[in-house]
N, C-alpha and C positions, 0 to 999 in steps of 0.2 A: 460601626457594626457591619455594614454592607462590605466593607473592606474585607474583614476577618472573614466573612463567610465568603464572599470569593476566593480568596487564597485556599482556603478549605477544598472549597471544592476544584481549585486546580491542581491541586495536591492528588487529585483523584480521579482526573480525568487525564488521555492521553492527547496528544499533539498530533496534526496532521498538516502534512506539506506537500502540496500540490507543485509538481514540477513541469513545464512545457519547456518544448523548443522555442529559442535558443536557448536557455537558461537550464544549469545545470548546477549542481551541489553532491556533495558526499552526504551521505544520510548516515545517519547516530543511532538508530533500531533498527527497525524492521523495515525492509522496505521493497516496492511491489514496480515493474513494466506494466503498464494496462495499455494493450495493443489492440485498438480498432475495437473497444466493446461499445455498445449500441446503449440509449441513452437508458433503458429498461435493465441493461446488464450490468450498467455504472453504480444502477441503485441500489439493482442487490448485491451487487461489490461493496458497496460502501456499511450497507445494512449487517451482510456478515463483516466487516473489520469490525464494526461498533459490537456488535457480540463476542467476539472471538478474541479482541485485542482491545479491549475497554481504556488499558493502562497504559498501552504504547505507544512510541514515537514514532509513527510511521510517515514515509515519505512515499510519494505516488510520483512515479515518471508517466506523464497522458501522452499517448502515441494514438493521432485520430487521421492519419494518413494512408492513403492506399498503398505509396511507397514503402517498401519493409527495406531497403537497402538505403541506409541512411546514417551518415556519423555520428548524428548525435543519435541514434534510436543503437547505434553500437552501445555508445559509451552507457548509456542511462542501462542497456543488458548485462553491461560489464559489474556497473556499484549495486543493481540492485540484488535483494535474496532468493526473489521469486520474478519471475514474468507470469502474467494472467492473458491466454491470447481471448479474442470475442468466438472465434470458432467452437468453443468448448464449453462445457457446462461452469459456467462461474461457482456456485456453490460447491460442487464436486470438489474445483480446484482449491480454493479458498479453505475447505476443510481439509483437504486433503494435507497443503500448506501448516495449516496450523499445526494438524499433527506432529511434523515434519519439525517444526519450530520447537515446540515442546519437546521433541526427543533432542533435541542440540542441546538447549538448553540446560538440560538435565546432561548430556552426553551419553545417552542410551543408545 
């Protein structure tokens, strides 16, 4: 029984992949640069995906370096759909994103 109902419910929850330096991947949804946010702006980063994006596959490139000129923080700019810098209001952006998401999606 325990079986059936976890399958259940991953049926209906979305996936998240944490990416650092060095290690990199091609992401299959949705997927975010999170540059230098502070451990307060991580949370409510994380808080809005859990609302905004319940069902998706998102992958998260973590950039916690002072360095902004860097190969790998190129490439992770390059695959992802969004970058989130810490200088900015995270919610703002994060909504802002979503919206943005949904009119693709749709093609509006």
């Amino acid at each position: 029984m325990m079986d059936k109902d976890r399958d259940g419910l991953a049926g209906k929850m979305g996936k998240l992949t944490i990416v650092t330096p060095p290690s990199m991947i091609r992401p299959k949804d949705i997927s975010f640069t999170i540059i230098n946010l502070n451990e307060e702006q991580k949370t409510v980063f994380t808080n809005k995906l859990d609302e905004l994006f319940p069902k998706n596959e998102i992958t998260i490139f973590v950039w916690d370096k002072s360095k902004v000129q860097d190969k790998w923080l190129d490439e992770a700019n390059l695959v992802s759909d969004y970058v989130i810098e810490g200088d900015a209001d995270i919610t703002k952006q994060i909504e802002t994103i979503k919206a943005r998401h949904d009119r693709r999606k749709f093609d509006l």
